[in-house]
C-alpha positions, 0 to 999 in steps of 0.5 A, a space after each residue: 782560786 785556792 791552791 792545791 797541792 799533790 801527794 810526793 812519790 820517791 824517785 829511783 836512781 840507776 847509773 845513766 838512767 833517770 827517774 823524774 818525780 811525781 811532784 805535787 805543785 801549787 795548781 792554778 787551774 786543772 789540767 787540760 789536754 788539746 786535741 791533736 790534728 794534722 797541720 798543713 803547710 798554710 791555711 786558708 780563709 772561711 770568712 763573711 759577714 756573720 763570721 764572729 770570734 767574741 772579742 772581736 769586730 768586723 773590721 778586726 776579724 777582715 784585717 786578720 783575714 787579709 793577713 792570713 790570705 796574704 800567708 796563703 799566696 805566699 805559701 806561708 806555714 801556719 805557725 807564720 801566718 799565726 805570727 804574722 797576727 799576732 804582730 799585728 795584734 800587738 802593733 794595731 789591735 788589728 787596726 788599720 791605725 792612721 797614726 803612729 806613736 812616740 818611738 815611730 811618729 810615721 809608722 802607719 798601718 796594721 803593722 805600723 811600718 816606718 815611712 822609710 821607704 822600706 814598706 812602700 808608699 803609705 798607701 801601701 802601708 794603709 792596705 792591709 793585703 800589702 802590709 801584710 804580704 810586706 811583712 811576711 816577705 821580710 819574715 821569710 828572709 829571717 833565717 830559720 825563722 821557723 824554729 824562732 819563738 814567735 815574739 823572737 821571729 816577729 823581733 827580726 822584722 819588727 825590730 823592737 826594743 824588747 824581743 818579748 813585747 809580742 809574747 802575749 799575743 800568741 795565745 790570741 793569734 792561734 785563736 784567730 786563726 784556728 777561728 777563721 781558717 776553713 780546716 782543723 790542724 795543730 802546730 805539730 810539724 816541721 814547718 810550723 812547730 812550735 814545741 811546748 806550745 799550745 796546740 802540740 799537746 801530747 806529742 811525746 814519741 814514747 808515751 805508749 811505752 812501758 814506765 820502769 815500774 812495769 819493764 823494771 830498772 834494766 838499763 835497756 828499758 830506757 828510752 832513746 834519750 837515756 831517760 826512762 820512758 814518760 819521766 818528766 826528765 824524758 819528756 823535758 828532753 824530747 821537747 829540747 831535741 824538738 826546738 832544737 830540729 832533732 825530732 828522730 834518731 840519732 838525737 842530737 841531746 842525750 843525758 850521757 852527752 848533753 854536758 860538755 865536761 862529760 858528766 851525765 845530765 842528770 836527775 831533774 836536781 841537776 839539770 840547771 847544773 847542766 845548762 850551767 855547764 853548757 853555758 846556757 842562760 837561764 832566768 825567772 821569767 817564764 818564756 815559751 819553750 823554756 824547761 821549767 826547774 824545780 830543784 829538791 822541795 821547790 812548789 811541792 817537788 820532790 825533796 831529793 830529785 826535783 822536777 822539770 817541765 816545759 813552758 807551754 804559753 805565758 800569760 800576762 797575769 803573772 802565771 804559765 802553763 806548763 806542760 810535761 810528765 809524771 807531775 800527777 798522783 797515781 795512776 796518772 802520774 807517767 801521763 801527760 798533764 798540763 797546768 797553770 802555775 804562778 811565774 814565782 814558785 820554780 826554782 829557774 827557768 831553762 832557756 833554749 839558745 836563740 838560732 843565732 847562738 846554735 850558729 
């Protein structure tokens, strides 16, 4: 597809107040926003014989159903029984394979789980109600599992040699299970959050209150952050108080003291500046939840002040969606929008701690 690109719009600058920029940005696919709904603590299964999802068979579809039917005894959030599909996405195809392979000769199953003893006998490695409710018990012992990245959760339990091998069965999982559970919901909510993810959508606190533009520059017209409100530094910020378990006041990230050596977070331009001086990591791959960077003219951003954004999925193509505020033209450009955009065109990736680094 042809890239396009937006128009720029200089940004304003107040002392301790940020102004994110309209940016323009190589476009991949056109912005697209998912429906909010309700998120329960589980769901249940609604499955038979003519239950079709394209993609999948029978077999494939009764395996994801006994996973989320195990969830369901368990009382397992949605986003775990979400997680426990997608590992088994990764591990089997959703398969009950009879085999293992070079890392694990004697992995069997769903889940391919070691004939160690760990898991039970092999044919309870072979069942798939009892795989599945083996690995969930393991993933509720995992601490603070639910504020994990999904790929990072299944990790703990699975114990891969790359954290990261499930990260493109996510979009697939969530699919499974909106498709095969009886009720409509979101991943918004304490117990199955995953913020910046697919599914959130726009759930930014502030995103009927007024821009500067129409309360004008006054300090007090910030937002509790200590951004103005729905700017893309507002927006990015809420998303890292969200994975970080503040998601009310008083907020744990604020632009006067997110840094440690006292300086403000700043515009958009100096966020990586920020992360850097709060030692946390950053990178070039995108990873769910990660604040995506451009510094001054990087993909059409603005050339004194940057843009910032969150990654919302990752695809295995090369490409990410991103999510954020103020990236559109007028009169749009203080909205949500959602886009997809080549892994090589921002300037850093912004990575959250892990749970064990917030210890």
């Amino acid at each position: 597809m042809q890239r396009k690109s937006l128009g720029l719009v200089a940004l304003i600058v107040l002392p301790g107040i940020l102004i994110g920029a309209v940016f323009s940005i190589l476009l991949l696919l056109t912005p697209a926003r998912p429906a909010a709904a309700d998120c329960g603590p589980t769901v249940s299964v609604a499955i038979n014989g003519d239950t079709k999802v394209e993609g999948y068979s029978q077999e494939q579809l009764k395996n994801a159903a006994a996973i989320l039917g195990a969830g369901k005894t368990l009382n397992l959030p949605v986003k775990g029984q979400m997680i426990s599909v997608m590992v088994a996405l990764g591990e089997s195809g959703l398969r009950v394979l009879d085999r293992g392979d070079v890392a694990g000769p004697d992995s069997r199953g769903l889940f391919q789980q070691r004939g160690n003893g760990a898991w039970g006998s092999y044919a309870d490695r072979m069942d798939p109600t009892i795989s599945a409710t083996n690995f969930i018990k393991a993933l509720q012992m995992v601490d603070g599992w639910e504020l994990l990245e999904p790929t990072i959760a299944g990790n703990k339990v699975q114990r891969n040699a790359d954290p990261y091998h499930y990260q493109k069965y996510w979009p697939e999982a969530v699919r499974l299970v909106l498709a095969l559970s009886d009720g409509t919901f979101s991943l918004q909510g304490s117990g199955c959050a995953i913020p910046g993810q697919s599914g959130a959508g726009d759930d930014y606190p502030w995103k009927n209150s007024p821009t500067w533009v129409q309360a004008g520059t006054d300090p007090a017209a910030a937002s509790p952050l200590g951004m103005f409100y729905r700017e893309c530094v507002d927006f990015a910020l809420w998303r890292v108080n969200q994975q970080m378990g503040s998601t009310s006041a008083p907020f744990k990230f604020l632009n006067g003291t997110f840094r440690p050596d006292g300086q403000k977070l700043g515009s958009a331009r100096t966020w990586k500046d920020g992360w850097d001086a709060k030692g946390w990591a950053t990178g070039n791959i995108p990873r769910v939840g990660a604040v995506v960077w451009y510094a001054p003219g990087a993909g059409g951003a603005d050339p004194t002040f940057g843009h910032v954004a969150v990654v919302k999925e990752v695809k295995d193509d090369g490409t990410y969606v991103e999510e954020g505020y103020n990236g559109n033209p007028s009169p749009d450009d203080h909205s949500y929008y959602t886009r997809t955009v080549s892994n090589s065109v921002p300037s850093a990736f912004l990575y959250l701690p892990t749970q064990e680094e917030k210890k």
